[in-house]
C-alpha positions in Angstrom: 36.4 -18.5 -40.6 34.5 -22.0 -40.1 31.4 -19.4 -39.6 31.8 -18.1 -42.9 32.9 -21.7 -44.7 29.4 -23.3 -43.0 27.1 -20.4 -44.1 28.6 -20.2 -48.0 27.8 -24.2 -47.9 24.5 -23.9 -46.2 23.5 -21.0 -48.6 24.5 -23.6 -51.4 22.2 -26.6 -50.5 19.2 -24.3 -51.8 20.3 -24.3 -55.3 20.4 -21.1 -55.8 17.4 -20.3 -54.4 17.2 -16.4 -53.4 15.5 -17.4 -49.8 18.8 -17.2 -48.0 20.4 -13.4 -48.2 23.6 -14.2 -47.6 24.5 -10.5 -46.6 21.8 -10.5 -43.9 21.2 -13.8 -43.0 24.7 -14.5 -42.7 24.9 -11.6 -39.8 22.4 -14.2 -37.9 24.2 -17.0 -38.6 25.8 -19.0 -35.5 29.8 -18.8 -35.3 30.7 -22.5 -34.6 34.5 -23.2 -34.4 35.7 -26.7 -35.1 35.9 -27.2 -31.0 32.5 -26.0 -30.3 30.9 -27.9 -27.8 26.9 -26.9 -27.0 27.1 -28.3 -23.4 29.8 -25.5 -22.2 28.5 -22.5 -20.5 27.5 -19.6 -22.5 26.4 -21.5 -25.7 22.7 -21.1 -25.2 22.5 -18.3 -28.0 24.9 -20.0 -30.6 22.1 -23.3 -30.0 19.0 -21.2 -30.3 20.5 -19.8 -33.5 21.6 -22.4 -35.1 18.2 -24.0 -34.9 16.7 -21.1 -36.2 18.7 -20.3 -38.8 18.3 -23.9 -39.8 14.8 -23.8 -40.4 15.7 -21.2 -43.6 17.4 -23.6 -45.5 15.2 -26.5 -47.2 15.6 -30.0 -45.8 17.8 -29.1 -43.0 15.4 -29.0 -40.2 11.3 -28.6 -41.7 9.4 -29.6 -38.9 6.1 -29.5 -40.7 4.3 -27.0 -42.9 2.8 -23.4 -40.8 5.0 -24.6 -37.9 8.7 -24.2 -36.5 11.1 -25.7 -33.7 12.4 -23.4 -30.8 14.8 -24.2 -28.6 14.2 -22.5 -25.0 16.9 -22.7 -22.0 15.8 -22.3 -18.4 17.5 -21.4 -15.3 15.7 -23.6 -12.5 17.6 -22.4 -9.7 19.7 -25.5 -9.4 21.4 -26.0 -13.0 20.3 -24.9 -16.6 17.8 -26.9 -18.7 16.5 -26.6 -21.8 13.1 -27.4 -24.3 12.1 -27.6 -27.6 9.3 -25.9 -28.7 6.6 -26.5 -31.4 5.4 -23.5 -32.8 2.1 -24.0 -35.1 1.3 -20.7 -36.9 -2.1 -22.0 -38.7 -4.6 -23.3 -38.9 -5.3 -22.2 -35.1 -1.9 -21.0 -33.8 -0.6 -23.4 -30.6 3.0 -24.0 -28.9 3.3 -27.4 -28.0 6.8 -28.0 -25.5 8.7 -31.0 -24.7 9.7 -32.2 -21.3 13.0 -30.3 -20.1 16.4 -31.9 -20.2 19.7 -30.5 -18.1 21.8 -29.1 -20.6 24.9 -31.2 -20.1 22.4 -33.8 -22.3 22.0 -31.6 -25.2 23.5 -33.3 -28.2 25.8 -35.8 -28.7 28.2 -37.3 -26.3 32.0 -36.1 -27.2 30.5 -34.5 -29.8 32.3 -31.0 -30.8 32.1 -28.3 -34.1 30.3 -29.6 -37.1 29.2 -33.4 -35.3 28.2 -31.2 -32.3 26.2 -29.2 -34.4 24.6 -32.2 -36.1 23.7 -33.4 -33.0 21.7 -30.5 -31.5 19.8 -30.3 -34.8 19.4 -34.3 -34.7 17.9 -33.8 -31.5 15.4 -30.7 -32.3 14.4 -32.6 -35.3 13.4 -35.4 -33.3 11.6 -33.5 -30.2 10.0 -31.9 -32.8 8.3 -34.9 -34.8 7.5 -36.3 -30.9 5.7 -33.1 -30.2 3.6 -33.4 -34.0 3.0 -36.8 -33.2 1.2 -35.4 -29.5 -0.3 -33.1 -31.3 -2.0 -35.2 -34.2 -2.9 -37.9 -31.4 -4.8 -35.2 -29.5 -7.1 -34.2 -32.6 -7.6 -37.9 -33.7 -8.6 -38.2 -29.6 -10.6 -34.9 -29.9 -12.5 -35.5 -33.0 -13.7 -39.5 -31.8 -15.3 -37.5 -28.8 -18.8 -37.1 -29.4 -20.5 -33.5 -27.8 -23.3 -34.1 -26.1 -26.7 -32.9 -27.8 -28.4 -29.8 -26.6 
């Protein structure tokens, strides 16, 4: 039921704009209960979701214009981590990926439901303006570099 409250408000904020399809994007939508905590085992897909399904509603999480925030989780062997990733479609398409974190630090602390979920988008919002930021100081850095005449 909270799944279904969140997605009727999120399909709201766009002013009627026919961008979200309720009917389908709905079906993709992450079911968060109010006790929903990201850091417990078997969460990884509801996190990955919810930042993507994000992304389709304006002003939520808009990492910049041709480019999108991933969230990736990785089994090392010892204990899960995940990473953000920066996804730049145009003008030359590039994936740019933050430093991995266990994932007992995703989020909030004591976060859980809606906070929790404010969190993990608080966070991909932020590793993704870091990873925009390393990517804008690499052209500036690129571009003062002089070739060499032939």
């Amino acid at each position: 039921m909270t799944g279904l409250i969140i997605a009727y408000e999120l399909a709201g904020l766009n002013g009627g704009d026919d961008d979200f399809d309720f009917d389908s994007d709905f079906a993709s939508t992450p079911q968060l209960g109010m006790d929903w905590r990201p850091r417990e085992p078997g969460q990884e897909d509801a996190v990955a979701a919810l930042v993507r399904c994000a992304q389709k509603q304006p002003g939520i999480l808009v990492p910049a214009q041709n480019a999108e925030v991933a969230i990736e989780f990785v089994d090392d062997g010892d204990d899960w981590s995940y990473r953000f990733l920066f996804h730049v479609r145009a003008p030359v398409p590039v994936t740019l990926i933050s430093p991995p974190r266990e994932v007992y630090r995703i989020g909030e602390d004591r976060a859980f439901g809606v906070d929790a979920a404010i969190g993990v988008l608080r966070e991909a919002a932020s590793a993704a303006a870091a990873l925009q930021e390393r990517l804008e100081a690499f052209v500036e850095a690129s571009t003062r570099v002089r070739r060499p005449a032939r």
